[in-house]
C-alpha positions as CSV (number, residue, x, y, z in Angstrom):
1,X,1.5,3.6,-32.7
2,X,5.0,3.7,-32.0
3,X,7.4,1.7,-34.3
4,X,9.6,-1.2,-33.4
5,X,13.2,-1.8,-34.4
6,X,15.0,-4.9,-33.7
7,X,16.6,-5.0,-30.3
8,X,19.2,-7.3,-32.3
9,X,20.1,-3.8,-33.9
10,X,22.3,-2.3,-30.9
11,X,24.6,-4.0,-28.5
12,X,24.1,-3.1,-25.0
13,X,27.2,-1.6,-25.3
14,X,26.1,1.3,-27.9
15,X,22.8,1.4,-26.0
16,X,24.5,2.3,-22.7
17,X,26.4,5.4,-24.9
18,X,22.7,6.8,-25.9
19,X,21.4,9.0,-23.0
20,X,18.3,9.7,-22.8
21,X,16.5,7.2,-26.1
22,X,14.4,4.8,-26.1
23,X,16.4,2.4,-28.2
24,X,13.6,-0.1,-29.1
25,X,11.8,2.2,-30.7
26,X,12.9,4.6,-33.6
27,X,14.8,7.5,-32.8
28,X,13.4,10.7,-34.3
29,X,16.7,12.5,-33.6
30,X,20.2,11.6,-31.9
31,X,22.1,14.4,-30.9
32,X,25.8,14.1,-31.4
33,X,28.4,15.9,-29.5
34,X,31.8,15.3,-31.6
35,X,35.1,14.3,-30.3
36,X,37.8,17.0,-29.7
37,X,40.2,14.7,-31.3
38,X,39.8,11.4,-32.8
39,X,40.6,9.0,-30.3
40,X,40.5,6.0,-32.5
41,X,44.0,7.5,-32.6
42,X,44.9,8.4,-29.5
43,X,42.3,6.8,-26.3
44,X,40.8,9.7,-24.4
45,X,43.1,11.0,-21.6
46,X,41.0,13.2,-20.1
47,X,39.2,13.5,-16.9
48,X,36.0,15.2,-17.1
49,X,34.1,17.4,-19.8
50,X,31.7,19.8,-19.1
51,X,28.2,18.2,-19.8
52,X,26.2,18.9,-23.2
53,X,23.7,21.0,-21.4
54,X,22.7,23.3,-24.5
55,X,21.7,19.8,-26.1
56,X,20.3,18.5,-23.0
57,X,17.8,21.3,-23.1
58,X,16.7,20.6,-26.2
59,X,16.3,16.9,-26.5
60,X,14.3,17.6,-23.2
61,X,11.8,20.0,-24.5
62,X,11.9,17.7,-27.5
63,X,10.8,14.4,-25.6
64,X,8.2,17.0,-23.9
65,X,6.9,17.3,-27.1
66,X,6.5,13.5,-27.7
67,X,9.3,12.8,-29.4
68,X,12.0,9.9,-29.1
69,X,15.7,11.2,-28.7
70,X,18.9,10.8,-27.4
71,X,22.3,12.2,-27.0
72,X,25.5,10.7,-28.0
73,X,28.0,12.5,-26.1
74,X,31.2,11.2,-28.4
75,X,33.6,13.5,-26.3
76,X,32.8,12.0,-22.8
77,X,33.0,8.6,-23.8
78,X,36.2,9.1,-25.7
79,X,34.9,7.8,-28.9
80,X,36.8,8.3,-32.1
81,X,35.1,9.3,-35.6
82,X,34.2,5.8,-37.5
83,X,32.7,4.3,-33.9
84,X,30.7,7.9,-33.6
85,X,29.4,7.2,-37.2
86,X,29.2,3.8,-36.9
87,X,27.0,4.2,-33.3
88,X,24.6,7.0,-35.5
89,X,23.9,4.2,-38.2
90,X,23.2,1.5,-36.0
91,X,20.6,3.6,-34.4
92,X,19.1,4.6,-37.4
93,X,17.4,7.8,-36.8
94,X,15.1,10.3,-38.5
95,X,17.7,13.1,-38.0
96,X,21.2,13.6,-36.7
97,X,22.1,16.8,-34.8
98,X,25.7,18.3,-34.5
99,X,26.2,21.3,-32.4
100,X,29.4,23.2,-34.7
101,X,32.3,24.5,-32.4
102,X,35.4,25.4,-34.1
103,X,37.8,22.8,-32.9
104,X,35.4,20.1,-34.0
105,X,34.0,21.3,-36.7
106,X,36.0,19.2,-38.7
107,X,35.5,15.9,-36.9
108,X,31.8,16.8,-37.2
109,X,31.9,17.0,-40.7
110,X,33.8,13.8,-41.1
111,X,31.6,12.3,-39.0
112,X,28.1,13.4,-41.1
113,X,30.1,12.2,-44.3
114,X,29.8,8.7,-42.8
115,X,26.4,8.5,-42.3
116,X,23.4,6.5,-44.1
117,X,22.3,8.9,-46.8
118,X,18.6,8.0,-45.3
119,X,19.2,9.9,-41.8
120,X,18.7,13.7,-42.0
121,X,21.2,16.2,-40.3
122,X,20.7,19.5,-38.7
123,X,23.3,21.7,-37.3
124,X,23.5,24.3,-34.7
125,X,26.0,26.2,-32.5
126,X,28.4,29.2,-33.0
127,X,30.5,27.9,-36.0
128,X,27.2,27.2,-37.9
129,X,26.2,30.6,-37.0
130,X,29.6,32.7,-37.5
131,X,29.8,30.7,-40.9
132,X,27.1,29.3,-42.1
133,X,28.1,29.6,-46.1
134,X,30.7,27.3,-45.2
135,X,28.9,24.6,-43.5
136,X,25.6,24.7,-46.3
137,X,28.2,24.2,-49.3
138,X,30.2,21.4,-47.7
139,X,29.9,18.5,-49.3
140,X,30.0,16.3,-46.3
141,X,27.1,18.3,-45.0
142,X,25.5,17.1,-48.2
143,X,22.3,15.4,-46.4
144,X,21.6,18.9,-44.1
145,X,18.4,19.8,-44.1
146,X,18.4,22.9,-41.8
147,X,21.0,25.2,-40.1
148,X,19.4,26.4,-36.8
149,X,21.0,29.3,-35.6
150,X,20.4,30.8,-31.6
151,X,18.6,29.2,-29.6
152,X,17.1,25.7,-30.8
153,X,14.8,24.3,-28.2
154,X,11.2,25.3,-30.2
155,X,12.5,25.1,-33.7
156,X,14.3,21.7,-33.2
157,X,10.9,20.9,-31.9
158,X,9.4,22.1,-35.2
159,X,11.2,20.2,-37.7
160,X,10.9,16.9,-36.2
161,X,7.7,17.2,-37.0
162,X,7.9,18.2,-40.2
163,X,10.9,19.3,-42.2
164,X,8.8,21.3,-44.4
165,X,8.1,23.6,-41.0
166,X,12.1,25.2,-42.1
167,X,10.2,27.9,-44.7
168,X,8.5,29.3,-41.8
169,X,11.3,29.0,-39.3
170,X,13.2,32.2,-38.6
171,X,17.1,31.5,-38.4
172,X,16.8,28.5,-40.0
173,X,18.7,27.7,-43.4
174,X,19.3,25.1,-45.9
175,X,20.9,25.2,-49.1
176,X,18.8,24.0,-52.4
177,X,21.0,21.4,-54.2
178,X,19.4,22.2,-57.3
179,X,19.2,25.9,-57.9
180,X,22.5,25.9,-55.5
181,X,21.4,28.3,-53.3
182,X,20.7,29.6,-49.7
183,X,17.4,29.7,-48.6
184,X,16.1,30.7,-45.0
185,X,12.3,30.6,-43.6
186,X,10.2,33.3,-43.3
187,X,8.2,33.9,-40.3
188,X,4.5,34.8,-40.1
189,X,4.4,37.2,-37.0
190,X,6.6,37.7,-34.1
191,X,9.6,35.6,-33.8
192,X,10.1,35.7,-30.0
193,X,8.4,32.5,-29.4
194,X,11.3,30.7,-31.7
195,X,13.8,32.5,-30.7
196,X,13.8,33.5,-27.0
197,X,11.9,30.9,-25.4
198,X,11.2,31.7,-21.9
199,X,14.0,30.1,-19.6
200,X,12.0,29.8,-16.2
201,X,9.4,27.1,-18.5
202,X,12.4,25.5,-19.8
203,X,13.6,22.5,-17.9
204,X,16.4,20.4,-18.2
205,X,16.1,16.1,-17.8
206,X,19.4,14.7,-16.6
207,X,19.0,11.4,-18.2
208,X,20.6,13.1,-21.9
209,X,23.7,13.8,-19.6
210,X,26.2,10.8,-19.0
211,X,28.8,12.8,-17.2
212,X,26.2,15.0,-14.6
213,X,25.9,14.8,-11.3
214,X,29.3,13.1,-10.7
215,X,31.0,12.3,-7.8
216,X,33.5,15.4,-7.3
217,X,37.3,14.5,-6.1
218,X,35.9,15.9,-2.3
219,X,33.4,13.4,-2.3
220,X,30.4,15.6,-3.0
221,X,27.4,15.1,-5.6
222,X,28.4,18.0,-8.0
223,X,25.8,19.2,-10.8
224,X,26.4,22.1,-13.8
225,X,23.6,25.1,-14.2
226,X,22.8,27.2,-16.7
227,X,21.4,30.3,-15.1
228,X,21.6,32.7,-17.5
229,X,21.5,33.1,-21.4
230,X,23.3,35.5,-23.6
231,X,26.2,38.3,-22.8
232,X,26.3,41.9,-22.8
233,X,29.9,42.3,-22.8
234,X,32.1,42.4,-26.5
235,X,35.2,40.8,-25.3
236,X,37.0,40.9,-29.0
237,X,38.1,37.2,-28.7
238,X,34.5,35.5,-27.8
239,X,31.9,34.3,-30.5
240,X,29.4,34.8,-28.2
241,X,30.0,39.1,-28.0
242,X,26.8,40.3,-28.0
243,X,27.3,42.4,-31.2
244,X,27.2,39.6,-32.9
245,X,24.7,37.5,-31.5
246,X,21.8,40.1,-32.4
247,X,19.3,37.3,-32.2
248,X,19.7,35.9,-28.6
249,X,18.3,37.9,-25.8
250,X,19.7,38.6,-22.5
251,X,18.0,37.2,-20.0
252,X,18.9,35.3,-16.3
253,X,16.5,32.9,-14.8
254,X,14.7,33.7,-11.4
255,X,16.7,32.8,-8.4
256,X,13.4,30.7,-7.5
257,X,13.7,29.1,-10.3
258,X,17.3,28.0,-9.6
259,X,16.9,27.3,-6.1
260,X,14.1,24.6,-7.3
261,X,16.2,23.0,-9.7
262,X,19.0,23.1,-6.6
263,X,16.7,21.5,-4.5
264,X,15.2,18.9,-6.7
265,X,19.4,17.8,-7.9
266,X,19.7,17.2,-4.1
267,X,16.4,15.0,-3.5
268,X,17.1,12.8,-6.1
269,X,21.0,12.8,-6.5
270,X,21.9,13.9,-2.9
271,X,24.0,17.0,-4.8
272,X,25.8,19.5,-2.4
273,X,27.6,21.2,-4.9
274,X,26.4,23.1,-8.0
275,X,28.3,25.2,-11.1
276,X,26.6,28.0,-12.9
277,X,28.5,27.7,-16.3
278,X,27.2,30.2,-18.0
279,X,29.2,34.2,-17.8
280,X,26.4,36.2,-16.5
281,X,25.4,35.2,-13.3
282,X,28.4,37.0,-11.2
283,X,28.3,39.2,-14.4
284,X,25.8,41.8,-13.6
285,X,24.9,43.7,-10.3
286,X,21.3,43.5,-10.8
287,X,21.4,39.7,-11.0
288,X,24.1,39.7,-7.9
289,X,21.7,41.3,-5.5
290,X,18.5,39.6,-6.5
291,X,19.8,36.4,-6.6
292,X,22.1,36.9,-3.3
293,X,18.4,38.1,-1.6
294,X,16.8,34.6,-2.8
295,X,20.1,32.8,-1.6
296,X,19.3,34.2,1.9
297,X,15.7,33.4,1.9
298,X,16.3,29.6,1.3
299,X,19.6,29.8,3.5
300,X,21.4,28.2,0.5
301,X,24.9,28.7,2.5
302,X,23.6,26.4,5.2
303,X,22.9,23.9,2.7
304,X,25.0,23.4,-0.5
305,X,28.4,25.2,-2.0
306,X,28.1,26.7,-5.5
307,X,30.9,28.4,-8.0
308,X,29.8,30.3,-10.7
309,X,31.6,32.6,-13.6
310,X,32.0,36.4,-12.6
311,X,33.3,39.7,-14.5
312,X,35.7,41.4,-13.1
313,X,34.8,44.8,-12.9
314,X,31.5,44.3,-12.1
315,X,32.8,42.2,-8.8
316,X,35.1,45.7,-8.5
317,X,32.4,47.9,-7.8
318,X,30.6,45.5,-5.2
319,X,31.5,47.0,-1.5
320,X,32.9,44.4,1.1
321,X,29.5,43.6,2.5
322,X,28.2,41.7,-0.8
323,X,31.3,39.8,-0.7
324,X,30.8,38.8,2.5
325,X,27.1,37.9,1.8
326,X,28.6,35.9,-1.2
327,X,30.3,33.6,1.0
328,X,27.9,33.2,3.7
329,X,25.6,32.1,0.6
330,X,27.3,29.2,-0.1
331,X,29.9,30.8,-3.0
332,X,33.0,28.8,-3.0
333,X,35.1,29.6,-6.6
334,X,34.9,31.9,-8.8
335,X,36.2,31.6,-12.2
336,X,37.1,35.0,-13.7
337,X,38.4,36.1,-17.8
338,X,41.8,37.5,-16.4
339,X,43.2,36.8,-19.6
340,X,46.3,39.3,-19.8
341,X,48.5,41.1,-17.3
342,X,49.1,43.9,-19.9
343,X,47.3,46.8,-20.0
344,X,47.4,47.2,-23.3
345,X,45.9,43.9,-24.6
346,X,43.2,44.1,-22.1
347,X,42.6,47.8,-23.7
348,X,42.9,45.7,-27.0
349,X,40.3,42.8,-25.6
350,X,37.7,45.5,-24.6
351,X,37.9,43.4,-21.1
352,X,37.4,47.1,-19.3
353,X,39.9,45.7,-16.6
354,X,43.3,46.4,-15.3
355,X,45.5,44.2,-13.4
356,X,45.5,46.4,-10.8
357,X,41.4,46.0,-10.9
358,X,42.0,42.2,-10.8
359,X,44.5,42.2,-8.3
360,X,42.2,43.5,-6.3
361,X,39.2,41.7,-6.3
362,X,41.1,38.3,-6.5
363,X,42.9,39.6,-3.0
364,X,39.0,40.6,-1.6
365,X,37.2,37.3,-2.6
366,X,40.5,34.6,-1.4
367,X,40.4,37.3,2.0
368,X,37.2,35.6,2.6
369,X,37.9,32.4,1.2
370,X,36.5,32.3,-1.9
371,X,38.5,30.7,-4.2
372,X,39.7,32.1,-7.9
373,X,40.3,30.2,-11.0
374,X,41.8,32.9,-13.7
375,X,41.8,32.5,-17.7
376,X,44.5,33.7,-19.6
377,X,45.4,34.2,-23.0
378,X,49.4,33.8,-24.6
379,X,49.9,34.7,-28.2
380,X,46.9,37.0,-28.5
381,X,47.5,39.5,-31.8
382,X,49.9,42.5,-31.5
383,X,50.9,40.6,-28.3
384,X,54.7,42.0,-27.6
385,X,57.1,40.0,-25.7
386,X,57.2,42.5,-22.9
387,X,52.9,41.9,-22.7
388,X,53.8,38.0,-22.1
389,X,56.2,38.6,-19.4
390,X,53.7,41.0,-17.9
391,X,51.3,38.3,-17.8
392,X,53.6,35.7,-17.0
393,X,54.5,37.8,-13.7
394,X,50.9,38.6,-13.2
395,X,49.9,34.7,-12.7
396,X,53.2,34.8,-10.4
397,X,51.8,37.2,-8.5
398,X,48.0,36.3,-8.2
399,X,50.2,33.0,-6.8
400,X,51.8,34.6,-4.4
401,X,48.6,36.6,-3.7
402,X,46.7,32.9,-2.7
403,X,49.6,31.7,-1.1
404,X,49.1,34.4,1.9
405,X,45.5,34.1,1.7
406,X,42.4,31.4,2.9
407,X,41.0,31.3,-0.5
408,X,43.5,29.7,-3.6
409,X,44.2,30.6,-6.4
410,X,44.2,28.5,-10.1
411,X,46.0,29.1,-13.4
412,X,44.5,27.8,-16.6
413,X,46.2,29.4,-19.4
414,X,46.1,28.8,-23.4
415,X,47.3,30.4,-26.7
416,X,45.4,32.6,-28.5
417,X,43.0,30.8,-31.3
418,X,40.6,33.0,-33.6
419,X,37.1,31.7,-33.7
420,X,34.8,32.5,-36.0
421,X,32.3,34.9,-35.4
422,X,33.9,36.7,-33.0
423,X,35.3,40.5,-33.8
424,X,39.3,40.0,-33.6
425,X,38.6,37.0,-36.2
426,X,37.1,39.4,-38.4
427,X,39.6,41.7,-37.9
428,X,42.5,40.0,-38.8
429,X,40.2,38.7,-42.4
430,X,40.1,42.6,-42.8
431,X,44.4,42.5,-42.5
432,X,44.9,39.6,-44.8
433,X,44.8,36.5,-42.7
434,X,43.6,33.3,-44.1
435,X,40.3,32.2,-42.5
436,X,40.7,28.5,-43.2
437,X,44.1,28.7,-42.0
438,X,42.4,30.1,-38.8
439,X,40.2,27.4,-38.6
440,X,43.1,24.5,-39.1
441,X,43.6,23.4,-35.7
442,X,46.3,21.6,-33.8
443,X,47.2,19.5,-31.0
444,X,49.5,20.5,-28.7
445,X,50.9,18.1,-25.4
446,X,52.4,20.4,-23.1
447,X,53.8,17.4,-21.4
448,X,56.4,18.1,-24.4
449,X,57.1,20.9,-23.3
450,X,57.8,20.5,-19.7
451,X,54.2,19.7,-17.7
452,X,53.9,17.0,-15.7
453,X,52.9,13.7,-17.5
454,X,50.0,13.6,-14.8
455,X,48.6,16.3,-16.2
456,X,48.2,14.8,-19.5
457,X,44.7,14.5,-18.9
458,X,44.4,18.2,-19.5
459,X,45.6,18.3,-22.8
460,X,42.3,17.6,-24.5
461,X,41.5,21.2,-24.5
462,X,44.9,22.7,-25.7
463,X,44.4,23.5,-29.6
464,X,46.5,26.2,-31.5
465,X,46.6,27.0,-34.7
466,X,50.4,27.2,-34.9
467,X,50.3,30.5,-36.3
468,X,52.0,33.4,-34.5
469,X,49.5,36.4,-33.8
470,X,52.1,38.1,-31.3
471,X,55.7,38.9,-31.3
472,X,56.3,35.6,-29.6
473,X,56.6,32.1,-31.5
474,X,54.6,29.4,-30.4
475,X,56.8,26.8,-29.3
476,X,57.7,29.6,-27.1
477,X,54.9,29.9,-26.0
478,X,53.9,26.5,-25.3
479,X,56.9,26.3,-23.5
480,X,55.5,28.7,-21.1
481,X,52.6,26.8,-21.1
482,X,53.9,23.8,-19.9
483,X,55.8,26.0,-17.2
484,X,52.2,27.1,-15.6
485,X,50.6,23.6,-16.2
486,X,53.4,22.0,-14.3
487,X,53.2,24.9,-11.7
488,X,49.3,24.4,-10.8
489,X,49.1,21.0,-11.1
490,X,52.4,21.2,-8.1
491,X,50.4,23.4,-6.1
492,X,47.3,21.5,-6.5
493,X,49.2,18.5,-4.8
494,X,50.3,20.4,-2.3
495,X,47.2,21.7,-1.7
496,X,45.4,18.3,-1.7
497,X,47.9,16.8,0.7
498,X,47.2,20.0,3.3
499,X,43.7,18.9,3.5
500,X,44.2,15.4,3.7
């Protein structure tokens, strides 16, 4: 029989900020998604944040399970650390869960230091995988009980049940406070079922997601996807290179699959417009063509619009008539790692590009349309001056590029930051750089350094570490920064009012 708390426990107010819970009965686990800065300081500028989906999917299969949990999404709500806490003990649950991302990690921790000493915590995400010594000997992690690394869905699952279940968890640690050590469960037989659960099964309740659907700036119902888990690619700057994520397994979900969870966003939210966040689905040829075949069969083009994350060269070797089939499909942006507009740092990334090569294909997909939205990196290490002009000139001319073109072209440009786990971070350990030095972030407002105050809003995601990696200083480069934020967000008015 379930248990009762007091209703008298919550405002409605705190209630309305837990997605997903029931909040009259006890909570076996709230899922916390920390603040990127602590906006008891500073109130939340921002827009819109991408939605918690990793989280989403596992409170859902959790509640599948029978389970009571909910999802505290302190980012989107612009909460700041002691109302995050103080929302986590006035809910009282069994176990907290904080998914570990570089640029919160410290927030999270702060966070987990203020809670009641009777709630458990449990940890996932790539910090708590690239350093998990770290985060088992921090004393305001003193109350975790398990470290889940990969994919958490069936072992999350597990140890709401039953926290003794973490001996016989693979991937899962803890650290025993009395012998001070690290200790990790051992499996009895294969470990597939923990850690590659099988995506097409998986499914994914919108009710843990405060910010998705939303209403789009067009007017359309818009909804994020994950279509795919996992990368094969070893970009040097990205924590999730598959070289050093051994334990999750590559795998896309059927384009049926997809289609359903299309179709069943637009029965009951009316959504038009979807986003496949994840990098593989333009990624891979294979996937391309199967899911491009499914597209067809369902006539997705005549119904809904759809942007997704593609690779570069892998877009390159595609001939003109799968670009066209693209379109006619429904694609409508394409966001694409340009990240440098010298040869030699992509050489350095492992991005197996050229700007030539991206030239190219952004020129073939605005031809029909399609728009682009290009990542770039400033600052990266070994970074000359001359490789930041030759990027700064490249985003010039993928401008220019647009501006002749149906399709448009957006700019969304940042400074280099080494995260954990990923090879360049372990590279520059091996030369002598200080890894908690690499892991003290900063903010930086680029409306200081020449953006437009209305774009403000975007400055939640700029974070440096204010060391310089390149020949360039960073004040330098933020300056530059601030020159491309001002320059977008002018053509993006523009570009607005032509439509209008």
């Amino acid at each position: 029989m379930p248990v009762q708390i007091s209703t008298e426990d919550t405002t409605s107010t705190d209630r309305d900020l837990v997605a997903g819970a029931n909040p009259h009965r006890v909570i076996d686990c709230l899922f916390v998604n920390a603040p990127l800065r602590d906006y008891d300081l500073r109130p939340r500028v921002n827009d819109y944040t991408l939605p918690v989906l990793g989280m989403a999917y596992i409170a859902t299969y959790a509640a599948k399970q029978g389970y009571n949990v909910g999802i505290l999404d302190a980012e989107a709500h612009g909460l700041g650390i002691a109302r995050t806490a103080a929302i986590v003990n006035t809910f009282k649950p069994r176990w907290a869960a904080f998914n570990l991302l570089a640029p919160t990690y410290e927030i999270s921790a702060r966070i987990a230091a203020a809670l009641d000493p009777a709630t458990l915590v449990m940890v996932g995400g790539h910090h708590a995988q690239a350093d998990p010594d770290r985060v088992l000997t921090d004393p305001r992690f003193a109350r975790l009980e398990a470290l889940v690394v990969g994919e958490g869905e069936t072992r999350v699952a597990a140890l709401l049940a039953d926290v003794r279940r973490r001996t016989e968890l693979p991937k899962v640690m803890w650290r025993d406070r009395l012998l001070e050590t690290t200790a990790a469960g051992i499996p009895h037989g294969p470990t597939s079922r923990w850690l590659s659960p099988d995506i097409n099964a998986l499914t994914l309740d919108r009710r843990f997601l405060p910010q998705d659907p939303y209403r789009a700036g067009d007017g359309r119902m818009e909804a994020n996807l994950v279509c795919s888990r996992g990368c094969p690619y070893e970009c040097t700057f990205c924590g999730a290179a598959a070289s050093m994520n051994p334990e999750v397994k590559i795998r896309a979900r059927d384009p049926r699959n997809i289609i359903a969870e299309m179709d069943q966003l637009h029965d009951t939210y009316g959504c038009t417009a979807f986003r496949a966040v994840d990098d593989l689905f333009l990624g891979t040829r294979r996937i391309i063509h199967t899911a491009l075949n499914a597209f067809a069969d369902a006539r997705i083009g005549e119904r809904y619009l759809w942007d997704a994350t593609g690779r570069i060269n892998t877009l390159d070797h595609e001939d003109d008539t799968v670009l066209d089939q693209l379109r006619t499909n429904g694609l409508r942006e394409v966001a694409l790692g340009i990240e440098s507009g010298s040869a030699r740092i992509l050489k350095a990334m492992d991005k197996r590009i050229t700007p030539e090569m991206t030239l190219r294909v952004a020129r073939r997909l605005m031809e029909r349309g399609i728009r682009v939205k290009g990542y770039f990196i400033l600052g990266y290490p070994g970074e000359t001056r001359a490789d930041a002009m030759d990027t700064l000139r490249h985003i010039r001319e993928l401008w220019e590029l647009s501006d002749r073109l149906e399709g448009t072209f957006r700019a969304s440009a940042f400074t280099f930051r080494p995260y954990p786990g990923s090879p360049i971070f372990n590279t520059l350990v091996e030369q002598g750089w200080d890894p908690e030095a690499m892991q003290t972030y900063q903010d930086v407002d680029l409306t200081a350094h020449g953006a437009d105050e209305a774009m403000r809003g975007r400055d939640e995601f700029n974070f440096a570490t204010g060391q310089q990696y390149g020949e360039v200083p960073p004040p330098q480069l933020y300056d530059w920064l601030g020159d491309i934020s001002r320059e977008q967000h002018e053509r993006n008015v523009t570009a607005k009012a032509a439509t209008a």
